[in-house]
GUVEXLO-689908 format. One record per residue (C-alpha): x, y, z; residue number from 1. Coordinates in nm, 2 decimals. Layout:
LUMSE, X, Y, Z, i
LUMSE, X, Y, Z, NUM .
...
REM end
This chain:
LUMSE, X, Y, Z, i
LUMSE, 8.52, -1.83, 3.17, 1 .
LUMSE, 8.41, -1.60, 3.49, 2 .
LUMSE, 8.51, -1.68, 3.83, 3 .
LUMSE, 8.41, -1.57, 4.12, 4 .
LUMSE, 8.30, -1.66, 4.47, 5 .
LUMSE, 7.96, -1.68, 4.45, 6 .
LUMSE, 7.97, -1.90, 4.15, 7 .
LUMSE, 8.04, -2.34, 4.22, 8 .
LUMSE, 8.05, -2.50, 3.89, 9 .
LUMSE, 8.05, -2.91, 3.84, 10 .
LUMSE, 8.12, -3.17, 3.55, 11 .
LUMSE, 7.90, -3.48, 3.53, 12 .
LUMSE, 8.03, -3.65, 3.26, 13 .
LUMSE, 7.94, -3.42, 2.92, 14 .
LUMSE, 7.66, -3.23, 3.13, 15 .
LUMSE, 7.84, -2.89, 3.27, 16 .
LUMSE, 7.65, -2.72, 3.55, 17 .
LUMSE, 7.71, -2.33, 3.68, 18 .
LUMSE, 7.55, -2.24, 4.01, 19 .
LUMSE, 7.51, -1.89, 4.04, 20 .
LUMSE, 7.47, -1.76, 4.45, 21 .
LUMSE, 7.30, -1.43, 4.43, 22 .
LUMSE, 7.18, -1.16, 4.66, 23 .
LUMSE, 6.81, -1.11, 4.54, 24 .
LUMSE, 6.82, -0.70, 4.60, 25 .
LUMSE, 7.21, -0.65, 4.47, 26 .
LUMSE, 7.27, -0.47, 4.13, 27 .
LUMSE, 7.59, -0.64, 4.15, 28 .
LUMSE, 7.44, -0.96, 4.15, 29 .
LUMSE, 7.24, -0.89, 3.83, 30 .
LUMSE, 7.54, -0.84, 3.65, 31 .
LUMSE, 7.72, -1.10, 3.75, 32 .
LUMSE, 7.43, -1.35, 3.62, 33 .
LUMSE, 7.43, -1.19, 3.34, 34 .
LUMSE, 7.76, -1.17, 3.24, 35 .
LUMSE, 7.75, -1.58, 3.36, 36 .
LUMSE, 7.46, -1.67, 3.07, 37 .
LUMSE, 7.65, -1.46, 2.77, 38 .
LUMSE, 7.96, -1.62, 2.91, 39 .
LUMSE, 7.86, -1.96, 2.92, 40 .
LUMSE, 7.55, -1.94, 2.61, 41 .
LUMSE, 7.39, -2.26, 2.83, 42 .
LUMSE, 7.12, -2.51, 2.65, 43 .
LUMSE, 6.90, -2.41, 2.99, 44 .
LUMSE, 6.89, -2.17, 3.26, 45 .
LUMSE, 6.74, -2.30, 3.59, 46 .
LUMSE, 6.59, -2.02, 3.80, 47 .
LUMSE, 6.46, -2.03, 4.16, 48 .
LUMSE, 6.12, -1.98, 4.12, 49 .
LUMSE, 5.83, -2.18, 4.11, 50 .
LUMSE, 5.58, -2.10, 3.89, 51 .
LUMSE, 5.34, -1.87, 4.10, 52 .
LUMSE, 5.68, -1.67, 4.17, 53 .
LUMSE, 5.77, -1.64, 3.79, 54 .
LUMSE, 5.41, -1.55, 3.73, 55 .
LUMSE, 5.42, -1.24, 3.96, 56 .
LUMSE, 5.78, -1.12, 3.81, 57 .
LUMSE, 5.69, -1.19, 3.48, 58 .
LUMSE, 5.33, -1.06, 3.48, 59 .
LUMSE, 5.23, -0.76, 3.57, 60 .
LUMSE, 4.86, -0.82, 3.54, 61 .
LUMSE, 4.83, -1.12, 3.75, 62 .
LUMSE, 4.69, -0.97, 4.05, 63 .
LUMSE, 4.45, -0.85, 3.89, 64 .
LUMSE, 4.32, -1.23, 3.84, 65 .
LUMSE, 4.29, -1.29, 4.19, 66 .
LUMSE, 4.00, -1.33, 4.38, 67 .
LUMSE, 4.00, -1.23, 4.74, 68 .
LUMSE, 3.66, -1.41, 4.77, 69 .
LUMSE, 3.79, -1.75, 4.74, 70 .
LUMSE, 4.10, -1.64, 4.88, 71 .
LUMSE, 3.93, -1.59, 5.22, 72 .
LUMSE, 3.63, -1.83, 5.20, 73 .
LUMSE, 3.94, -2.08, 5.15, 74 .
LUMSE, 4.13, -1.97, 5.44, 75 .
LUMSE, 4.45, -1.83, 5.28, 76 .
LUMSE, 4.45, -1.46, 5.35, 77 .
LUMSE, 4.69, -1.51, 5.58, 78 .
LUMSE, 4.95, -1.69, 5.41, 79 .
LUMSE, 4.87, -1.45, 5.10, 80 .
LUMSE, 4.92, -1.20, 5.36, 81 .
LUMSE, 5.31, -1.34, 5.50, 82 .
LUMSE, 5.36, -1.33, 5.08, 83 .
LUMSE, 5.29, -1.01, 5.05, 84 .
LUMSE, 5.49, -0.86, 5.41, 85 .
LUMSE, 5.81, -1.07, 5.26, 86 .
LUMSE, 5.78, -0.85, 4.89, 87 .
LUMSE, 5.75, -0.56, 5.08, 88 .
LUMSE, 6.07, -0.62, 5.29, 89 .
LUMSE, 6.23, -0.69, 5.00, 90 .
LUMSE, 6.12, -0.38, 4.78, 91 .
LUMSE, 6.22, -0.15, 5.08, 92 .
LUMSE, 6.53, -0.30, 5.03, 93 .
LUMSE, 6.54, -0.27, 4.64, 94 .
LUMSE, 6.41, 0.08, 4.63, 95 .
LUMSE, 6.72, 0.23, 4.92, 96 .
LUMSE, 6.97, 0.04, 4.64, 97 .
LUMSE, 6.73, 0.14, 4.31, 98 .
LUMSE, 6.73, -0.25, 4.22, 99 .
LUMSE, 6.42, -0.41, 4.14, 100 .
LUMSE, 6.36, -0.70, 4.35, 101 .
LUMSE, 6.39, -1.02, 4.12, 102 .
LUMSE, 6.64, -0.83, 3.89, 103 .
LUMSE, 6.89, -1.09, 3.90, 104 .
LUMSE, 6.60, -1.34, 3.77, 105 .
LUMSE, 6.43, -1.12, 3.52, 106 .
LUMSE, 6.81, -1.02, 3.36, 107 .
LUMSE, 6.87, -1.44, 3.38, 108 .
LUMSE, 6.54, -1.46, 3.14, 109 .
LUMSE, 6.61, -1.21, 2.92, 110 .
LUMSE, 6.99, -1.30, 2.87, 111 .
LUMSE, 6.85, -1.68, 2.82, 112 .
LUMSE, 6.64, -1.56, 2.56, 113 .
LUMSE, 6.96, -1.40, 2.40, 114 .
LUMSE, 7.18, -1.66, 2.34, 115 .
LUMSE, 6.86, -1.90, 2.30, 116 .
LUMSE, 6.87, -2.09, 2.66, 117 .
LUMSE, 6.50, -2.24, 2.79, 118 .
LUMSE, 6.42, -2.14, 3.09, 119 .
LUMSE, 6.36, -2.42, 3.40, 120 .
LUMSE, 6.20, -2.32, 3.73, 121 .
LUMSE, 6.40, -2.51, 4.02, 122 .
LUMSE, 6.21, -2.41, 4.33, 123 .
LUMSE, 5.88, -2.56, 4.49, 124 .
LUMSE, 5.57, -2.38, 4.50, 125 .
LUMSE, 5.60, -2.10, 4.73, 126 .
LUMSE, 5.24, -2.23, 4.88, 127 .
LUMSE, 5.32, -2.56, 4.96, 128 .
LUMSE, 5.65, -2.41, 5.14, 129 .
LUMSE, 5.46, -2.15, 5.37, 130 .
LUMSE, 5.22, -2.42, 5.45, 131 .
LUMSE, 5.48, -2.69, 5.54, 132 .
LUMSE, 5.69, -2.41, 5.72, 133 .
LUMSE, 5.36, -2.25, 5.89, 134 .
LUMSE, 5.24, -2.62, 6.03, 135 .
LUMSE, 5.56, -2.73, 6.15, 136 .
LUMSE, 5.61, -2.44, 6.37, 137 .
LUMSE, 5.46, -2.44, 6.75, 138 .
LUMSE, 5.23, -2.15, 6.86, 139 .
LUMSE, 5.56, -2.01, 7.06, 140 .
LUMSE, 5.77, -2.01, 6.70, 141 .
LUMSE, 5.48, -1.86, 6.52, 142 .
LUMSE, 5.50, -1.60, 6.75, 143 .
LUMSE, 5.88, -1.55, 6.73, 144 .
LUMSE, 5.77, -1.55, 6.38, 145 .
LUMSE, 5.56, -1.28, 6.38, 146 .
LUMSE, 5.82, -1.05, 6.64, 147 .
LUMSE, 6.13, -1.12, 6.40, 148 .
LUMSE, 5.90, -1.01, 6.08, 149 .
LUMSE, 5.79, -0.70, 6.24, 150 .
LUMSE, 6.15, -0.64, 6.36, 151 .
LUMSE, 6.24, -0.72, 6.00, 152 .
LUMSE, 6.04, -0.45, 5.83, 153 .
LUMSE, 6.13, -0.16, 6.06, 154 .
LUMSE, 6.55, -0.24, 6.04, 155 .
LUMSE, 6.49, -0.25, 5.68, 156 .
LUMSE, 6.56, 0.16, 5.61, 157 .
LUMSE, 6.90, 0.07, 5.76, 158 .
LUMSE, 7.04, -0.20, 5.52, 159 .
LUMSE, 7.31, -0.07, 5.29, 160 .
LUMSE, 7.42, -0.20, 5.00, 161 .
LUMSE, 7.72, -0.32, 5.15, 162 .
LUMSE, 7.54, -0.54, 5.39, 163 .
LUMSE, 7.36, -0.72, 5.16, 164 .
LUMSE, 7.67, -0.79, 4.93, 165 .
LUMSE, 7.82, -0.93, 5.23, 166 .
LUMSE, 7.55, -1.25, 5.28, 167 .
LUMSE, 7.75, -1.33, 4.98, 168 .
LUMSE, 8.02, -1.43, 5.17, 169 .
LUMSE, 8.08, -1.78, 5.34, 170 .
LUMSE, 8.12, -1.70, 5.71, 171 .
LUMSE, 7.85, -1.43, 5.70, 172 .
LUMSE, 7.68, -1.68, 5.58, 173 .
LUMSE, 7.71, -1.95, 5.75, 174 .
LUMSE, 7.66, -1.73, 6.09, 175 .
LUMSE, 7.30, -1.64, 5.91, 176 .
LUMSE, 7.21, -1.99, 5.86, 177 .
LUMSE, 7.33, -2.08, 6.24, 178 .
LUMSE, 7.13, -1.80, 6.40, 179 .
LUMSE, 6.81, -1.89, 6.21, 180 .
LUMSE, 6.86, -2.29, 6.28, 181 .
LUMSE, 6.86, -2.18, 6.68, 182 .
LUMSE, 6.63, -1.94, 6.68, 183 .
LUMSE, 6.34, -2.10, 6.43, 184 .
LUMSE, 6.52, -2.44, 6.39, 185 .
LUMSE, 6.11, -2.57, 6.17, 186 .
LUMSE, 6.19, -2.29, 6.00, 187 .
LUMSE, 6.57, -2.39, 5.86, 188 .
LUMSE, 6.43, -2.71, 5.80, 189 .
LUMSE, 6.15, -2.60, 5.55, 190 .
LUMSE, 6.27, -2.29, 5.39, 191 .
LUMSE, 6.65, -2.38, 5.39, 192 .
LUMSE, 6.74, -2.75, 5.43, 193 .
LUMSE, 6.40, -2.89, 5.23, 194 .
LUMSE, 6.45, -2.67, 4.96, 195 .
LUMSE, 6.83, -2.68, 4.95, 196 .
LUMSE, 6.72, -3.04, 4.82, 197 .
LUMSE, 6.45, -2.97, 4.59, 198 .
LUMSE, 6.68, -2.73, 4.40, 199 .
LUMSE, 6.97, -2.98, 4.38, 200 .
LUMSE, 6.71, -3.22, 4.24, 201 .
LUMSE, 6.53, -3.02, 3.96, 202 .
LUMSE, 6.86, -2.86, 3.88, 203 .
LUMSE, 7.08, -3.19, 3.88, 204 .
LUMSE, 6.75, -3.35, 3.66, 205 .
LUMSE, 6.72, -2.97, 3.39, 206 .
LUMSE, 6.71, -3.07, 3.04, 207 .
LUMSE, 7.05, -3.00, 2.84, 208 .
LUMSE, 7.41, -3.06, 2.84, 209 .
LUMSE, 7.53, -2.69, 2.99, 210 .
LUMSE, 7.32, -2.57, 3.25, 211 .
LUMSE, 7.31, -2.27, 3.44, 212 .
LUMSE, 7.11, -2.21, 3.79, 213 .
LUMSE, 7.06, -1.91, 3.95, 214 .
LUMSE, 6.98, -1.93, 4.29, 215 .
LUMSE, 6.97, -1.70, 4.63, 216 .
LUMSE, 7.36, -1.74, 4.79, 217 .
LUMSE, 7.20, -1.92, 5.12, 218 .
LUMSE, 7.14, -2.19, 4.92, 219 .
LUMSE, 7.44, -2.22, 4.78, 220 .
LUMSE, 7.62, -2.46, 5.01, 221 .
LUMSE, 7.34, -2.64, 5.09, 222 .
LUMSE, 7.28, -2.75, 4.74, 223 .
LUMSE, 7.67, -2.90, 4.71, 224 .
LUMSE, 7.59, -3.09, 5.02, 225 .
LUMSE, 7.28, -3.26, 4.86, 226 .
LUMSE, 7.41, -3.25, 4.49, 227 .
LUMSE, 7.47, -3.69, 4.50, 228 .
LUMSE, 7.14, -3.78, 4.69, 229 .
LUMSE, 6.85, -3.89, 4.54, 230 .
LUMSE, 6.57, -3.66, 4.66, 231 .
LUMSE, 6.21, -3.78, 4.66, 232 .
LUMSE, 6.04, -3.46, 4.47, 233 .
LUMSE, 5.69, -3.58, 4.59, 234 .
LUMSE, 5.75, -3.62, 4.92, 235 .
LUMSE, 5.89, -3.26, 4.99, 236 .
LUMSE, 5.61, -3.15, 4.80, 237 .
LUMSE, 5.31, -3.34, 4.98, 238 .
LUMSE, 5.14, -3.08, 5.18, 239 .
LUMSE, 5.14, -3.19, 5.62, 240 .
LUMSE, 4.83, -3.24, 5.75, 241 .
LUMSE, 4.69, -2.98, 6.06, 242 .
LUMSE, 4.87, -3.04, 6.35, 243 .
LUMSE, 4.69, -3.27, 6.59, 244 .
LUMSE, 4.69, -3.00, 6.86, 245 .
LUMSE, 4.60, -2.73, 6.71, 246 .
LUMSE, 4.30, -2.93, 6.59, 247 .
LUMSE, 4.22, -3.01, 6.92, 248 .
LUMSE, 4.29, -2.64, 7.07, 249 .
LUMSE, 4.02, -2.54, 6.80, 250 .
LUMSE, 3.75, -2.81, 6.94, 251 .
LUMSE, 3.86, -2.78, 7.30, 252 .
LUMSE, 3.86, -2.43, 7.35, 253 .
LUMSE, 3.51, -2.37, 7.27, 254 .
LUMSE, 3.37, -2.72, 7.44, 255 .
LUMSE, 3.54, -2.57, 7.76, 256 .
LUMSE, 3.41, -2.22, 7.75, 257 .
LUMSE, 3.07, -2.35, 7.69, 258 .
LUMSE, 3.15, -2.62, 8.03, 259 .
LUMSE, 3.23, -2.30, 8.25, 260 .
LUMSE, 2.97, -2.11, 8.12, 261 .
LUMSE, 2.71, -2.44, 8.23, 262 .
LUMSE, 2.91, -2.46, 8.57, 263 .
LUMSE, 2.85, -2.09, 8.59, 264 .
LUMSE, 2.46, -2.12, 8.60, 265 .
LUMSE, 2.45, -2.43, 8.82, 266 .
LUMSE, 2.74, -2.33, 9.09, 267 .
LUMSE, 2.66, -1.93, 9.13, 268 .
LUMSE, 2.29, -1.88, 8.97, 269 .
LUMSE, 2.12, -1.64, 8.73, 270 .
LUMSE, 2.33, -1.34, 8.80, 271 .
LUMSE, 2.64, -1.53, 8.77, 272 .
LUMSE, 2.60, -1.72, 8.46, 273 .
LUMSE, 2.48, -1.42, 8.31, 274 .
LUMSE, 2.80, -1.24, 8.43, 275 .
LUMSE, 3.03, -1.47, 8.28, 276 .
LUMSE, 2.84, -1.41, 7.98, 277 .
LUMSE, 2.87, -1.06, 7.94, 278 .
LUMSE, 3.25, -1.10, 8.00, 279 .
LUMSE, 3.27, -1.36, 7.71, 280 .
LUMSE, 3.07, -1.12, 7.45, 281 .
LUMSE, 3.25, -0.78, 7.53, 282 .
LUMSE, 3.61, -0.92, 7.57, 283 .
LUMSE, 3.54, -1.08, 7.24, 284 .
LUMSE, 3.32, -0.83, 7.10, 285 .
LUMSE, 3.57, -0.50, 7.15, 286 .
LUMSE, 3.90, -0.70, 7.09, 287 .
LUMSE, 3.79, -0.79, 6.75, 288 .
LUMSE, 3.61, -0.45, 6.68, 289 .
LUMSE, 3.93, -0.25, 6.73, 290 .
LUMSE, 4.13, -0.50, 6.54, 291 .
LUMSE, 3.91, -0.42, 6.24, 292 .
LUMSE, 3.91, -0.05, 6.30, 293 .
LUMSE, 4.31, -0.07, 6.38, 294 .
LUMSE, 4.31, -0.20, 5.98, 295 .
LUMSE, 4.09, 0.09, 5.85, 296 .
LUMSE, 3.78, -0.14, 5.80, 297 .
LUMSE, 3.41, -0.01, 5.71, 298 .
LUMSE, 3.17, 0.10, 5.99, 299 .
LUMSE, 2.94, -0.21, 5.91, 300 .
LUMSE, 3.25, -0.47, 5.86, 301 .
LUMSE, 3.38, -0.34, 6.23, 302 .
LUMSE, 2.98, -0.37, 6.31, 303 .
LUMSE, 3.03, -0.74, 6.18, 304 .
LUMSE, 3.33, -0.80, 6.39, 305 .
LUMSE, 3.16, -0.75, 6.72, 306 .
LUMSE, 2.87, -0.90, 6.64, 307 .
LUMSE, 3.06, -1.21, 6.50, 308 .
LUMSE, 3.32, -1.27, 6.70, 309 .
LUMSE, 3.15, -1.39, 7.04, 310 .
LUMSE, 2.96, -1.69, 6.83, 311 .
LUMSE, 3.26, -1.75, 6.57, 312 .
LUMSE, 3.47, -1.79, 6.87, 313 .
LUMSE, 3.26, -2.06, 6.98, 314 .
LUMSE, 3.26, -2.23, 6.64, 315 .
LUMSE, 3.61, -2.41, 6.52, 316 .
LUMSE, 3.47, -2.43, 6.17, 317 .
LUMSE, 3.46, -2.00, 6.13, 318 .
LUMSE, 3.66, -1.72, 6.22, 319 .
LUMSE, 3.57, -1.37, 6.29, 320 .
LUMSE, 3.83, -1.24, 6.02, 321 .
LUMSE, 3.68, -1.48, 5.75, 322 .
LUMSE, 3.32, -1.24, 5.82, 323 .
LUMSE, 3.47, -0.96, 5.86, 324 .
LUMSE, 3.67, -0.98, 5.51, 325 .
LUMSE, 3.41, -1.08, 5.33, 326 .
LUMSE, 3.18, -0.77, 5.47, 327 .
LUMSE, 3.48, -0.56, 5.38, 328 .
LUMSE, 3.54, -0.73, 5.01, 329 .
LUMSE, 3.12, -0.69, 4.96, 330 .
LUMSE, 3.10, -0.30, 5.06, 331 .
LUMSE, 3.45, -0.21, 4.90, 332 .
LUMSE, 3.52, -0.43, 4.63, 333 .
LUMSE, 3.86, -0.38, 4.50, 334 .
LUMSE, 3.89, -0.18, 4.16, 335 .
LUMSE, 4.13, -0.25, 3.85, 336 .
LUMSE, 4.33, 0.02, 3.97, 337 .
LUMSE, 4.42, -0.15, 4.30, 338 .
LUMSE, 4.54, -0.46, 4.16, 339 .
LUMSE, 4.77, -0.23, 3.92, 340 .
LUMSE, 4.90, -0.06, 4.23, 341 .
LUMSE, 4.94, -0.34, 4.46, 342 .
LUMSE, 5.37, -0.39, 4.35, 343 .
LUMSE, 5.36, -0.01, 4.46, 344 .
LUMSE, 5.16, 0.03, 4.76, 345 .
LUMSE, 5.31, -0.29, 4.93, 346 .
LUMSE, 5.63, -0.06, 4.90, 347 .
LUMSE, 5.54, 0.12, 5.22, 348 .
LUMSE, 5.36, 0.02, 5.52, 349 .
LUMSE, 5.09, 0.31, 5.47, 350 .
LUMSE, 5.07, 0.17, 5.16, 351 .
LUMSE, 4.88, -0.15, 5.32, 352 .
LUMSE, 4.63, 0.04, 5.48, 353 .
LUMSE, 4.59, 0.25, 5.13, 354 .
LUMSE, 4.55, -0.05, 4.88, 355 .
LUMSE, 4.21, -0.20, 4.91, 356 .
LUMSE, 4.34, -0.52, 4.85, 357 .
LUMSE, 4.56, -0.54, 5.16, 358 .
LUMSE, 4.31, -0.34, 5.38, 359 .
LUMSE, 4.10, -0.65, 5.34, 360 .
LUMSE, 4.40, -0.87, 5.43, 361 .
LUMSE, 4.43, -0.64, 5.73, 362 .
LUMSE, 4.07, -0.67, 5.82, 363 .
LUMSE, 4.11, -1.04, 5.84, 364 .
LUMSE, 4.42, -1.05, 6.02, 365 .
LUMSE, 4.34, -0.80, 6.29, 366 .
LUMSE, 4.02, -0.92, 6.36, 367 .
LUMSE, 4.12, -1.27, 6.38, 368 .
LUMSE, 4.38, -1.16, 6.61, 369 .
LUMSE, 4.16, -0.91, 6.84, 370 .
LUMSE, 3.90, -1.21, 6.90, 371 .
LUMSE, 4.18, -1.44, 6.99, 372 .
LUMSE, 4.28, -1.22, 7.22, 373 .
LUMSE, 3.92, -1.16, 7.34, 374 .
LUMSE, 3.92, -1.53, 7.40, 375 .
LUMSE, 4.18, -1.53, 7.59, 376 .
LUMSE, 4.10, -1.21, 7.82, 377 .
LUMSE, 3.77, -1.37, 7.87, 378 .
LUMSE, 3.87, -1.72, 7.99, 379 .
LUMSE, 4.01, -1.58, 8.29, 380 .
LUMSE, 3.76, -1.34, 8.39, 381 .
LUMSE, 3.48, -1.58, 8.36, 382 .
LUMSE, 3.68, -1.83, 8.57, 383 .
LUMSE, 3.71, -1.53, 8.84, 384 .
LUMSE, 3.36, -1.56, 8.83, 385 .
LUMSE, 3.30, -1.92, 8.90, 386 .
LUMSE, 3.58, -1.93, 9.20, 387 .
LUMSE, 3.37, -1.68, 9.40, 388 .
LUMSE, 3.10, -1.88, 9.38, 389 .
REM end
């Protein structure tokens, strides 16, 4: 039998269960789950990944299935977006220690298959969890968000292997987890505590007397905490409704830029109204035109996003980005060849820029974010306006 640190194992009458904690980019991880499953020849081996997550390790071809279309007509280019910045964090990572990232799970599925173990995915749909995480956070923590992501991907040259082995460890750990819960305390709660549960759960529930679970080591703890309590599976995955206020930003906004520009006409004329006006197209209209030329875009898709933005702005129901993509996706439609380079390209950040797939994601992005901005820049100036009057 293999002990070590990283691995919590628990008798429940005749059902044996082996928790593996892992580091997702450590070749010494990878081994160690491997040796675990030959060791231990298990009726099942629980993995945590949810299905979309097994899909993409397992499958090489599967981006070629998707269709940016519907991904942006059904407003998800941004969370496929996040999806795709945390794989390339994570292969940056794997390529400075020349380990694949998943190689723990894919050496868990072929060692499975070895000593004739089925194969059970633990973890909730990544989807539901970016959702849930993305609509419990305020504007100010999406924004902290954002900063710590960026952060993320430049620091990521200077990992060492060392470093990671280390999250192994309890008190490393634990400091992690502590940081994060002060810091992004919606996020802990979704990405860490919620799922902490959900993988206690479909673990605790796998199929088979001798089970083994491979899981990242942050979990770890958390599921021994939650091991006896009886989770409600449907409720952790029952997707949050749009924040109130957000849904009222997206109504209000454009209700009261619409008021001023009224009170503009009335309380300083002609000249005025038509002043604030101007203000309200070209703070819009640039902003979201250099945000789609930042992200490479077309001549006519950036042509789309200044033309777009100043109405979309004014319309809860459409964003800028959402045109602008689909411009983008029309005039450059991806190839086969970009969907087989996409786990390449998202390698590098010049890579993003370079795969047609996530130049489109850019597009969308950027020029969401440039006509926000606009929006913002314009408000004031417009009010400027109205207080001389």
């Amino acid at each position: 039998m293999i002990e070590n640190e990283s691995i919590w194992r628990f008798q429940d009458g005749e059902r044996s269960f082996t928790v593996v904690g892992t580091a997702h980019v450590s070749r010494e991880s990878a081994d160690l789950v491997q040796a675990v499953v030959e060791d231990e020849r298990p009726d099942t081996v629980c993995l945590e990944l949810c299905p979309s997550r097994y899909q993409s390790i397992t499958r090489r071809s599967q981006w070629e299935e998707t269709d940016l279309l519907k991904v942006i007509r059904q407003k998800k280019a941004f969370v496929l977006f996040s999806n795709l910045l945390l794989s390339h964090f994570q292969k940056r990572i794997g390529l400075k220690l020349g380990v694949r990232p998943g190689e723990e799970m894919l050496r868990a599925m072929d060692a499975a298959e070895a000593v004739g173990a089925g194969i059970h995915l633990a973890d909730r749909d990544v989807r539901v969890t970016l959702t849930r995480a993305w609509r419990s956070m305020s504007w100010w923590s999406r924004i902290k968000l954002a900063g710590q992501l960026l952060f993320s991907l430049v620091e990521a040259d200077s990992i060492r292997e060392e470093d990671v082995e280390s999250l192994k460890k309890q008190d490393a750990l634990d400091a992690l987890l502590q940081e994060l819960g002060q810091s992004l305390p919606e996020i802990r709660r979704v990405l860490i505590d919620e799922r902490d549960r959900y993988l206690a759960r479909k673990i605790r529930t796998a199929p088979g007397e001798r089970i083994v679970a491979v899981v990242g080591a942050g979990h770890l703890s958390g599921i021994r905490r939650h091991w006896d309590e009886d989770v409600d599976l449907d409720e952790l995955e029952r997707m949050p409704p749009p924040g109130r206020l957000g849904g009222i930003l997206k109504a209000g906004i454009p209700l009261l830029v619409v008021a001023v520009l009224v009170a503009g006409f009335f309380a300083t004329g002609a000249a005025g109204g038509k002043e604030m006006l101007q203000w309200w197209i070209l703070a819009n209209a640039v902003l979201a035109g250099l945000g789609a030329a930042v992200a490479l875009a077309h001549p006519l898709t950036i042509l789309s996003a200044i033309v777009a933005s100043p109405l979309t702005s004014l319309n809860p129901m459409i964003a800028a980005g959402w045109v602008s993509g689909l411009v983008e996706t029309f005039l450059g439609k991806p190839k086969v060849r970009d969907f087989q380079s996409l786990p390449e390209d998202i390698a590098s950040l010049k890579g993003f820029w370079k795969n047609k797939i996530t130049r489109i994601l850019l597009v969308v992005v950027f020029t969401n974010t440039g006509s926000a901005l606009g929006s913002m820049v314009a408000v004031p100036l417009m009010l400027k306006v109205l207080a001389q009057a």
